[in-house]
N, C-alpha and C positions, 0 to 999 in steps of 0.2 A: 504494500500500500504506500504511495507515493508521500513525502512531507509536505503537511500544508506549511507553504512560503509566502505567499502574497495573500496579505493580513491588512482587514481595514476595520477601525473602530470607530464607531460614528456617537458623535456625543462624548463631549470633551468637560462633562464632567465629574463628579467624586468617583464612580464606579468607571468611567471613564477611562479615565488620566489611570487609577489603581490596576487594571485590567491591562494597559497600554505597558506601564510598569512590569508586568505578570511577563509578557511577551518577549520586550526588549531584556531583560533579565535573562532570558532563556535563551538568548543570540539572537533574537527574530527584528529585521526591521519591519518598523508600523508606522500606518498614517493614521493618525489620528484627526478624525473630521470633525468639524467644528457645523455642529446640526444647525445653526442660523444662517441665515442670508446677511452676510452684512458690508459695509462698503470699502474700501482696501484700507482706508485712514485708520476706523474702525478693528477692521479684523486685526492687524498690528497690533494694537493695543492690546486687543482680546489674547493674540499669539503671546505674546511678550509675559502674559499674567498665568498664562495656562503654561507656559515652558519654567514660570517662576515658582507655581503650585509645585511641580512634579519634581524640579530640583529641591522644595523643601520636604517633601518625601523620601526622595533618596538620603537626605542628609540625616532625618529622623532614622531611615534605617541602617546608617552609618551607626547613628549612637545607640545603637543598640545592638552593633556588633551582627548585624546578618549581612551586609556588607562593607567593603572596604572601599576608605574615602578616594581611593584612584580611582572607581570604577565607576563614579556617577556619570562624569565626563562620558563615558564609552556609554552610559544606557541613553542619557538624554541625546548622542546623537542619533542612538537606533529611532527613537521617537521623533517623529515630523508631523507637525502638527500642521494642517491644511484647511483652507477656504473651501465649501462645496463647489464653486464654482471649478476650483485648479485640480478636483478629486475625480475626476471624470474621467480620464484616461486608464487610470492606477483601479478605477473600481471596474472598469470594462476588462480588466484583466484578473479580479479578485479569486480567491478559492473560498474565502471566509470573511465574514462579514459580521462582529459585533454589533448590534445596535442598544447604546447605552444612552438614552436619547428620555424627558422627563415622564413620568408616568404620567398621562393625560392622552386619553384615545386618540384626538383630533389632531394631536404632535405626532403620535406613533403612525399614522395615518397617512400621513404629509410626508415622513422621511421614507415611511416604506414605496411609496408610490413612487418617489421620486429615484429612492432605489431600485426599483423595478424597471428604469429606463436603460440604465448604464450595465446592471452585473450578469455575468453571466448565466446560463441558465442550470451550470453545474454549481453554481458557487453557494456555498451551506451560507445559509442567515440565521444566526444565532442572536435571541433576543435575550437581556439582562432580567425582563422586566422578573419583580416580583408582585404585581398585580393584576395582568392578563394574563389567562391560557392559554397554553400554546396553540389551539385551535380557533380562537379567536385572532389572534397574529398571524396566523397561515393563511387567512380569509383575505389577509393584506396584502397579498402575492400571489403572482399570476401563477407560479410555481410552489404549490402548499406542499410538494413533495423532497424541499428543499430544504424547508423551516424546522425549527428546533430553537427550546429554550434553554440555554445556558444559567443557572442561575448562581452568581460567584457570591460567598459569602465573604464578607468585611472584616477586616481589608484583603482583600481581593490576591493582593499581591506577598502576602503570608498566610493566607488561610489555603490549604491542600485541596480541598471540599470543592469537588463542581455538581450540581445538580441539573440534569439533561431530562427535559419535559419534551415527550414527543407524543404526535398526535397518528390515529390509525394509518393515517396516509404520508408521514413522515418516511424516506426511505431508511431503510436499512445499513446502506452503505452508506448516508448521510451521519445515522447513531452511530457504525464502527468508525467510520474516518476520522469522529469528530474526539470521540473518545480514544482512539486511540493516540490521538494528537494532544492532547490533554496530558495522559500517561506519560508522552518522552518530553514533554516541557515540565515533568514532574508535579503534575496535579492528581487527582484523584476522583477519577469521574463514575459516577452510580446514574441510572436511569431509572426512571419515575413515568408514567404514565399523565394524561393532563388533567388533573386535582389539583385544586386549590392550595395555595400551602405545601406544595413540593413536599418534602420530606423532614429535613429540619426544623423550617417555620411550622408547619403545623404541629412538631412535638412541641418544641422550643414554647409557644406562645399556650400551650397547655400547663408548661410549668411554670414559667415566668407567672401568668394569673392565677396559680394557686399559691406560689410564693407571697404573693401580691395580699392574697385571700387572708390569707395565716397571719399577717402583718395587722391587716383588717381585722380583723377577729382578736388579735391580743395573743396569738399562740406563741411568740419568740418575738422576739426584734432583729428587725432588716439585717442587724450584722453576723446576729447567730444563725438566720436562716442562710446567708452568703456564704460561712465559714461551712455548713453541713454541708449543702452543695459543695465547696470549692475540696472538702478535706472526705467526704464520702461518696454521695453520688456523682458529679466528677470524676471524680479519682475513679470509681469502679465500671462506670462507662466510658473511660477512657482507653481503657483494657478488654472488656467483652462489650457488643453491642447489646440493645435492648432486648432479642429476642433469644440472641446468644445466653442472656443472664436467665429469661423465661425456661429455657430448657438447663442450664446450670441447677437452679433451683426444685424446679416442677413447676409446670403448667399448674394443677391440684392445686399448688398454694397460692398460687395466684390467684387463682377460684376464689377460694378461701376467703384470702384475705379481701379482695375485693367487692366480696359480698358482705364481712365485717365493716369497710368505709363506708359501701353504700347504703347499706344500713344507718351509720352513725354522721355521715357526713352528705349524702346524697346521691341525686344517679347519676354523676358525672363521674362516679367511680365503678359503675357497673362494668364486667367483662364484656367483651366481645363475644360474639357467638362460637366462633372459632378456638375458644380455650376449652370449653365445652367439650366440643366438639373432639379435641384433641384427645381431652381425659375419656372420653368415651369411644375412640378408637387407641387407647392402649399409649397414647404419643406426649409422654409427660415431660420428656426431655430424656436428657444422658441415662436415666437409671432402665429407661425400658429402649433405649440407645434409637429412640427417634421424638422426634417432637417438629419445630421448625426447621428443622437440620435431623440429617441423617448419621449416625452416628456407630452405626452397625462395621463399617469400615475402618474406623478409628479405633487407636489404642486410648481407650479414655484415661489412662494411669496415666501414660506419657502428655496427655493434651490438659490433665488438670494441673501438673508438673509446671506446663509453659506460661499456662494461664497464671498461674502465682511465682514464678521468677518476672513473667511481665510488671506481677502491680508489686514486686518488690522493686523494679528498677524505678516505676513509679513514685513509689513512696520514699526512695531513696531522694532521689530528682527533685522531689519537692521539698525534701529536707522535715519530712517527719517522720525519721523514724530511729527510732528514741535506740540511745547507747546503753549496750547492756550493765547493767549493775548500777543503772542510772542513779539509784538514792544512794549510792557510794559518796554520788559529788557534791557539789552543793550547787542547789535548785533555784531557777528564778519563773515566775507564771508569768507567761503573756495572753494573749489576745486567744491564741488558739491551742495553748496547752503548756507544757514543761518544756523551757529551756535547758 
């Protein structure tokens, strides 16, 4: 499968500029289009302030050591930021096509159309947005068999995480090319079907509003429920995913428990039909060696093994985990435990 090379990012702003960063980072020159019409005096100015945002980007990730202060030079000239009008050649030639352009239908509208003049008709259009479907955006192009949503999470250009929304009529070779192009620029791309809320946002904003809840209600305070997150649930989905931990545990208790909150707390804790379903075809996870994963294949000794040398190098990494014979020393308490 051939490297996509000819890369254009439309919408030169926050996820923009971040995404542009993601690319040139990875050796790739990019144009970066500037989604307004505006007049040469003008677009100057515009140029001048968008090349001055992404240098202070680069320089943020200078001081925090993910890159080194020689190499902004080298990213900011992979980046060229361009007028629609001088992008017109460079997009008749494109493989890939960012559009990071404001969420507002009537704007998405206007750039796609206006895309649809110039790119070719093999060239993948990848949409940022996170508030269209991807089948909605595909309606925007004479070519829906091209479209895909890219959705990068923030910041863009440190975050691993790509979430690829395609619609029935998306090709096939569109989802491998585009993931696979992702992979050797070192990203990490999962595909999702077109649902609301991808895959992260929709867990992500389940938590956050019960966090939010707990707060409300008087159960802890904002700092102790950030330290459980940030020092447990964090830490242990940062190691197994959510469904991976379903079958670590059992399905059953999940039941279980889930039927204990929603009892005491509501039905926004009820199970899915699917847990159910699992405990009554025998699929609890690891101990009857299937659940959402098959498990019948694997040495589950050696694969609980990994699973807890992983959240040791975690817990190391994060600097909690406490020296043996700790009350030997002498102790100081902070915030989130024994010094």
């Amino acid at each position: 499968m051939q490297l996509i090379k000819q890369i254009a990012v439309v919408g030169a702003g926050r996820m923009g500029k971040a995404i542009s960063i993601a690319f040139a980072y990875a050796g790739l020159n990019i144009q970066l289009i500037d989604a307004r019409e505006r007049d040469p005096e003008d677009f100057h100015i515009y140029r001048q302030k968008i090349i001055s945002d992404i240098s202070q980007e680069l320089k943020l990730l200078v001081s925090i050591n993910f890159i080194q202060a020689a190499y902004v030079e080298t990213i900011l000239k992979r980046i060229e930021v361009t007028s629609r009008n001088k992008s017109q050649n460079f997009l008749s030639h494109c493989e890939l096509v960012m559009e990071a352009v404001p969420e507002l239908k009537e704007i998405k509208q206007e750039i796609f159309k206006w895309l649809d003049h110039y790119l070719p008709s093999e060239c993948i259009v990848a949409s940022t947005t996170s508030t269209f479907l991807v089948s909605e955006i595909a309606q925007m192009l004479s070519v829906p068999e091209r479209v895909i949503n890219a959705h990068w999470l923030n910041p863009a250009y440190l975050m691993p995480l790509v979430e690829l929304s395609r619609t029935a009529e998306t090709s096939d070779l569109v989802v491998e090319r585009l993931k696979a192009f992702l992979k050797i620029i070192g990203k990490v791309p999962v595909v999702c079907q077109a649902s609301a809320g991808y895959i992260v946002p929709r867990i992500q904003a389940l938590a956050m509003n019960e966090a939010a809840r707990m707060v409300e209600e008087g159960v802890a305070s904002a700092e102790d429920i950030d330290i459980a997150i940030r020092t447990g649930f964090g830490l242990r989905f940062s190691v197994l995913g959510l469904l991976e931990f379903i079958d670590w545990g059992g399905g059953d208790i999940l039941f279980y428990a889930s039927q204990y909150l929603e009892k005491e707390l509501g039905t926004r804790y009820s199970a899915p039909a699917i847990i159910a379903e699992n405990m009554q075809n025998k699929r609890n996870g690891l101990r009857e060696k299937q659940g959402f994963y098959n498990y019948h294949t694997v040495d589950i000794d050696s694969y609980k093994l990994q699973v807890l040398k992983a959240f040791t190098t975690r817990i190391a990494v994060a600097g909690l985990q406490p020296e043996p014979d700790i009350l030997k020393h002498p102790v100081s308490i902070n915030k989130t435990g024994i010094n």
